[in-house]
C-alpha atoms as a printed R data frame, in Angstrom:
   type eleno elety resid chain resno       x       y       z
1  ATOM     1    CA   UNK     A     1  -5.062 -15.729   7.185
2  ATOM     2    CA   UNK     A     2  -6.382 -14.437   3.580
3  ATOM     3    CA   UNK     A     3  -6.173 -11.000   5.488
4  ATOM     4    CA   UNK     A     4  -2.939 -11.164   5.926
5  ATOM     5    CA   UNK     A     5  -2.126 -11.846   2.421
6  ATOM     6    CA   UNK     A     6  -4.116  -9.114   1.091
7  ATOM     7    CA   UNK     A     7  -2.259  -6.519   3.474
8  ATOM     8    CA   UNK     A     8   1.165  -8.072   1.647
9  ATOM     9    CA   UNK     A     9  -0.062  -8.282  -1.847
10 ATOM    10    CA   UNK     A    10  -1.096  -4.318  -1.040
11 ATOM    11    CA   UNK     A    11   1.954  -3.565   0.299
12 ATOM    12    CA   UNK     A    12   3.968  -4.901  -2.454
13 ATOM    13    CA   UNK     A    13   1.816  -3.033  -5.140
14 ATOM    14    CA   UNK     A    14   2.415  -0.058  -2.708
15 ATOM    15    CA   UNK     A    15   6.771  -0.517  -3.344
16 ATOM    16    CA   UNK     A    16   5.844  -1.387  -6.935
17 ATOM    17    CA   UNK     A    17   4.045   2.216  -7.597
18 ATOM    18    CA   UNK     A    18   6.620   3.832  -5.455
19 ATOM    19    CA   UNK     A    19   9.352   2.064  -8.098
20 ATOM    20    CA   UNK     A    20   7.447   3.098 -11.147
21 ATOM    21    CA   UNK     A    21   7.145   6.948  -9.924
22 ATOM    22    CA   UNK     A    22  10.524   6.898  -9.303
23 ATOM    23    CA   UNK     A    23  11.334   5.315 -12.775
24 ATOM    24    CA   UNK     A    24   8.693   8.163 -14.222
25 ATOM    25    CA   UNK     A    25  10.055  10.797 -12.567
26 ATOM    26    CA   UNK     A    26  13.968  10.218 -14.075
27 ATOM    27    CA   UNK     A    27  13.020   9.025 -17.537
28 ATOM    28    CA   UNK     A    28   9.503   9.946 -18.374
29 ATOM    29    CA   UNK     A    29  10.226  13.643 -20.688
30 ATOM    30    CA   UNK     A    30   7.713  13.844 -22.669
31 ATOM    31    CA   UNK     A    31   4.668  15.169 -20.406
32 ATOM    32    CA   UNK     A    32   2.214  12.370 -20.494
33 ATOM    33    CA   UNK     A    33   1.266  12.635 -16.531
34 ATOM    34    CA   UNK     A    34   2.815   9.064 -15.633
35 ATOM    35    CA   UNK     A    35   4.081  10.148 -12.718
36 ATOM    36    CA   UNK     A    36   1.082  11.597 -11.407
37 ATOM    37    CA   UNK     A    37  -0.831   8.181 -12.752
38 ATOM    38    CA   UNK     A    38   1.666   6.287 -10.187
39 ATOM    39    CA   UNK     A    39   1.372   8.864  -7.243
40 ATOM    40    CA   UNK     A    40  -2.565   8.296  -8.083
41 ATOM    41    CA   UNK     A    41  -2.570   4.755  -7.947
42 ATOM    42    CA   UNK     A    42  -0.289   4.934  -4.593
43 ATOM    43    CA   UNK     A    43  -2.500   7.327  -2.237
44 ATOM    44    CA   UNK     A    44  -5.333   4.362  -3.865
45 ATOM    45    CA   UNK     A    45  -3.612   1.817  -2.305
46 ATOM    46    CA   UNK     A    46  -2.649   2.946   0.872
47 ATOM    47    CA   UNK     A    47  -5.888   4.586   1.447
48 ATOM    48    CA   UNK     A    48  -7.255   1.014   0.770
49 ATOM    49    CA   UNK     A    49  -4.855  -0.396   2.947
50 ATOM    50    CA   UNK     A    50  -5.396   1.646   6.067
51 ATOM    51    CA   UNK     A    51  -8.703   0.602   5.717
52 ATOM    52    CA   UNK     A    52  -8.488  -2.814   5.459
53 ATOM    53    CA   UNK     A    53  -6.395  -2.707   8.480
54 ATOM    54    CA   UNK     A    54  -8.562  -0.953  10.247
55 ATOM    55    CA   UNK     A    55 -11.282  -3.057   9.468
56 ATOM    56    CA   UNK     A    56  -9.275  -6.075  10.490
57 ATOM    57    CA   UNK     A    57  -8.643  -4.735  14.330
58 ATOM    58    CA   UNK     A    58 -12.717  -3.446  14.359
59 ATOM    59    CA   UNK     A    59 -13.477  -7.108  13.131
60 ATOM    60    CA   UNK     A    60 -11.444  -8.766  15.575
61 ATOM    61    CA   UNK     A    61  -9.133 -10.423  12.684
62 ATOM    62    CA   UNK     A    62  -6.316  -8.388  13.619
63 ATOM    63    CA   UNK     A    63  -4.604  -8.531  17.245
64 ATOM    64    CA   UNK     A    64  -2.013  -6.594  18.877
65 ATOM    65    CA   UNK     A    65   0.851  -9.203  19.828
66 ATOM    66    CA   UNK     A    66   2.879  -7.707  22.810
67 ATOM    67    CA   UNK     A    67   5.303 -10.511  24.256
68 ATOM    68    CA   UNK     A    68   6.769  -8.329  26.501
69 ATOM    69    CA   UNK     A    69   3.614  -7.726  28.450
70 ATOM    70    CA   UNK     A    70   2.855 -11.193  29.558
């Protein structure tokens, strides 16, 4: 179950940095690389996510659910 959470909590920091770019990239005028700070900490996260997940279906934690096939 705590796997599950983690994947969330990641993919809500994932939308968060996504937000913040977006807010860098319209307001942010003076040159101080926040943008590239937020696009930074995104490829981070999802690189950390991937693997997580990953590691979840090698571990056995994560399972394919396909109703349709029983």
């Amino acid at each position: 179950m705590w796997l599950k959470l983690v994947i969330v909590i990641l993919l809500a920091l994932i939308l968060i940095s996504l937000f913040s770019g977006l807010f860098f990239l319209m307001k942010d005028t003076d040159g101080r690389g926040r943008l590239v700070t937020a696009l930074s900490v995104r490829i981070g996260l999802t690189v950390l996510l991937m693997a997580l997940i990953a590691w979840g279906f090698w571990a056995g934690r994560l399972t394919w659910h396909t109703p349709w096939l029983h």
